[in-house]
ZANU-270568 format. One record per residue (C-alpha): chain; residue number from 1; residue in one letter; x, y, z. Coordinates in Angstrom, 3 decimals. Example, Ala and Ser with C-alpha at 12.3 -4.5 7.8 and 13.67 -1.06 7.14 Angstrom:
unit A	pos 1	code A	east 12.300	north -4.500	up 7.800
unit A	pos 2	code S	east 13.670	north -1.060	up 7.140
END
This chain:
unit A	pos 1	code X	east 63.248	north 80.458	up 129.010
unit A	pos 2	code X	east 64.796	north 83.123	up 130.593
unit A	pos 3	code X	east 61.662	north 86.088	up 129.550
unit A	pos 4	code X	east 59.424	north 83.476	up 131.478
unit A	pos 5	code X	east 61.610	north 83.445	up 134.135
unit A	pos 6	code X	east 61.319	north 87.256	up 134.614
unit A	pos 7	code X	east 57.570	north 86.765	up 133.766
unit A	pos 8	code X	east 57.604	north 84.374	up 136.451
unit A	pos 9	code X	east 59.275	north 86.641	up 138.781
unit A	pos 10	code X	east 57.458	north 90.064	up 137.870
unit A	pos 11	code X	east 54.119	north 88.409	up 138.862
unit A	pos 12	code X	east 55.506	north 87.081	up 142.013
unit A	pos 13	code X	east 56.457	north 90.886	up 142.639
unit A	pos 14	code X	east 53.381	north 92.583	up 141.872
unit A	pos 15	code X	east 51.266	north 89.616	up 143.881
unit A	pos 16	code X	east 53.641	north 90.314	up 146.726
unit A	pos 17	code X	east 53.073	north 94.565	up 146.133
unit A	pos 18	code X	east 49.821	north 93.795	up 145.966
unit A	pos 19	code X	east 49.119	north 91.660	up 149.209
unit A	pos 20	code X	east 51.377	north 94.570	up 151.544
unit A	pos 21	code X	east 48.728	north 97.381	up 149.702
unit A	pos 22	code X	east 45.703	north 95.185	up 151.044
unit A	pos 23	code X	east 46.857	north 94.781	up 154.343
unit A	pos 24	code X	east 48.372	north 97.870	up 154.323
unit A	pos 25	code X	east 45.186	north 99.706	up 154.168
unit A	pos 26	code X	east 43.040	north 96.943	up 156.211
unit A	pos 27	code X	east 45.158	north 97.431	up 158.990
unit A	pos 28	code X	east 44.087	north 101.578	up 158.842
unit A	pos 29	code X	east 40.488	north 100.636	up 159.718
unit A	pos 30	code X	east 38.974	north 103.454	up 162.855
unit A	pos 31	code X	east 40.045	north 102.237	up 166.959
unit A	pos 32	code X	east 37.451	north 102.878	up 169.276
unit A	pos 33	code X	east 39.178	north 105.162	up 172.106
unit A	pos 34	code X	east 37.201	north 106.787	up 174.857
unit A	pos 35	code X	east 36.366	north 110.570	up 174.288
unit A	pos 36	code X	east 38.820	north 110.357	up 170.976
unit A	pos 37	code X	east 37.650	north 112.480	up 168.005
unit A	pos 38	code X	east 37.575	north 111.928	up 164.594
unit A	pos 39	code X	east 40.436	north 113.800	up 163.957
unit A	pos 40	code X	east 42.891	north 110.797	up 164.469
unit A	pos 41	code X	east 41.147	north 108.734	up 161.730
unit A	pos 42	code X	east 41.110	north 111.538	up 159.391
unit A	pos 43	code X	east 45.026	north 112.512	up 159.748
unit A	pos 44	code X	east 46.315	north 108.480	up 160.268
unit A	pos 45	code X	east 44.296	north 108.600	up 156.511
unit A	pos 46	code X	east 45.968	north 111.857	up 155.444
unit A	pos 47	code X	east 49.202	north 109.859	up 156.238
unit A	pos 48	code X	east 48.565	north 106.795	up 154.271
unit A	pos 49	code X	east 46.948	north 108.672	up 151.095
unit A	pos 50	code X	east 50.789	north 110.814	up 151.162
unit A	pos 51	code X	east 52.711	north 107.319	up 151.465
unit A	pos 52	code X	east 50.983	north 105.569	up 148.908
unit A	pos 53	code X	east 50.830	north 108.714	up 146.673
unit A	pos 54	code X	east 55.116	north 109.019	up 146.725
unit A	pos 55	code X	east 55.333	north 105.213	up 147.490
unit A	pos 56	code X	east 53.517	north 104.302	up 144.055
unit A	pos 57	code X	east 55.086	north 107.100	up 141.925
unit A	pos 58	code X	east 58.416	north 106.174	up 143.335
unit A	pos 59	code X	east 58.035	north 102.547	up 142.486
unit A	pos 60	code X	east 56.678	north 103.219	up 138.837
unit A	pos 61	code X	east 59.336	north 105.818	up 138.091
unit A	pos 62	code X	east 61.874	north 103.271	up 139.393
unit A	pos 63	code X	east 60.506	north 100.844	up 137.146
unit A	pos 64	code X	east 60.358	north 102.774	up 134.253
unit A	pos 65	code X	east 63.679	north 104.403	up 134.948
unit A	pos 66	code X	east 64.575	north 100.786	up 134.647
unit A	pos 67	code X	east 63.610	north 99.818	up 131.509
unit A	pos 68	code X	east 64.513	north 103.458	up 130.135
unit A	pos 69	code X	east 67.827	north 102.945	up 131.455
unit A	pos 70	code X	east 68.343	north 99.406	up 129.609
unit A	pos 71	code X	east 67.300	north 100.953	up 126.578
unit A	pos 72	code X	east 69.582	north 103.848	up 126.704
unit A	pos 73	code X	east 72.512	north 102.472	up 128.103
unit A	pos 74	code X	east 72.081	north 99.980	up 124.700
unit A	pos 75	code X	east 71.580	north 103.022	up 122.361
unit A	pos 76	code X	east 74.398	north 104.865	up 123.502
unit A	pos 77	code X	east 76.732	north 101.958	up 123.359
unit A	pos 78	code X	east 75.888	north 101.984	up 119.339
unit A	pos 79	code X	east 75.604	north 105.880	up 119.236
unit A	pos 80	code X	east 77.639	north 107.850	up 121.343
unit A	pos 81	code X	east 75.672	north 111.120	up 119.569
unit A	pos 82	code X	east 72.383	north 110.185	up 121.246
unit A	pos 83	code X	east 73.416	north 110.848	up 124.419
unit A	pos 84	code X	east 71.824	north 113.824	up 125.291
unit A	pos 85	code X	east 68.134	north 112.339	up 123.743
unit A	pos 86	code X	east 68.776	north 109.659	up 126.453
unit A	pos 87	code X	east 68.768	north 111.950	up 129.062
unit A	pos 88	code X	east 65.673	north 113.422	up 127.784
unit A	pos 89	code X	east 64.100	north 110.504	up 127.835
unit A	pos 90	code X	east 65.333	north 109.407	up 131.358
unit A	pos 91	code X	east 64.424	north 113.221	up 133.350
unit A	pos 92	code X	east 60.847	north 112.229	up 131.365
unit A	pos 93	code X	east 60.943	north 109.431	up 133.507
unit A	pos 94	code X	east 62.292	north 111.144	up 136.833
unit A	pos 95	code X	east 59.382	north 113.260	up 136.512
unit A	pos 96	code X	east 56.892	north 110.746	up 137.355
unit A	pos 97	code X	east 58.585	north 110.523	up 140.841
unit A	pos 98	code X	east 58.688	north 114.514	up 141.369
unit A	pos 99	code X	east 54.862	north 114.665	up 140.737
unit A	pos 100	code X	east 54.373	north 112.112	up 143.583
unit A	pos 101	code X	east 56.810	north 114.141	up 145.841
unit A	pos 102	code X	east 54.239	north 117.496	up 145.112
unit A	pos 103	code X	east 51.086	north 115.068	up 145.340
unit A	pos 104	code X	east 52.353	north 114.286	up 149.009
unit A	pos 105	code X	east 53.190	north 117.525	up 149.821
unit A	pos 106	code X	east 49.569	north 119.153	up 148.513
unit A	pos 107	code X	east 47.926	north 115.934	up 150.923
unit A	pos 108	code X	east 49.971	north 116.711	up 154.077
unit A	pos 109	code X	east 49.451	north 120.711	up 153.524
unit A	pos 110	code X	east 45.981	north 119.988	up 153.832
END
């Protein structure tokens, strides 16, 4: 009962990631102004690829780090010697958000 609960509730989650990505990016659709380049359009764009680039690597690292973290936490508790593999494991993890962190940085430099 209680892994369909979190079934239950994971899918409730990602519908509810899901609906802010789609209105998220329908909301980033061109204004008309009067005697307004392009420019705007292109840099408001700029800004949403760089959010959604950390946003998303954040969120999967955090998830991951989750789940790595559980697992860890359970393996050191029985084995106080595989400590330092754990942290391996978990700056593996970490990593995922630093790459999303450079990807935004390399978008904005732009």
């Amino acid at each position: 009962m209680e892994f369909e609960e979190q079934e239950s509730i994971m899918k409730t989650i990602t519908l509810a990631l899901l609906a802010a990505a789609v209105i998220s990016i329908s909301s980033v659709t061109g204004m008309a102004y009067a005697q307004e380049g392009a420019q705007g359009s292109s840099d408001s764009l700029r800004l949403v690829g760089a959010g959604l680039a950390f946003g998303l690597a954040a969120g999967g690292a955090g998830i991951g780090l989750g789940h790595v973290g559980a697992a860890g936490l359970a393996v050191i508790s029985e084995n106080p010697a595989l400590q330092s593999k754990v942290f391996i494991f978990v700056g593996m993890v970490e990593s995922i958000a630093i790459y999303g962190i450079v990807m935004m940085f390399i978008i904005l430099g732009q």
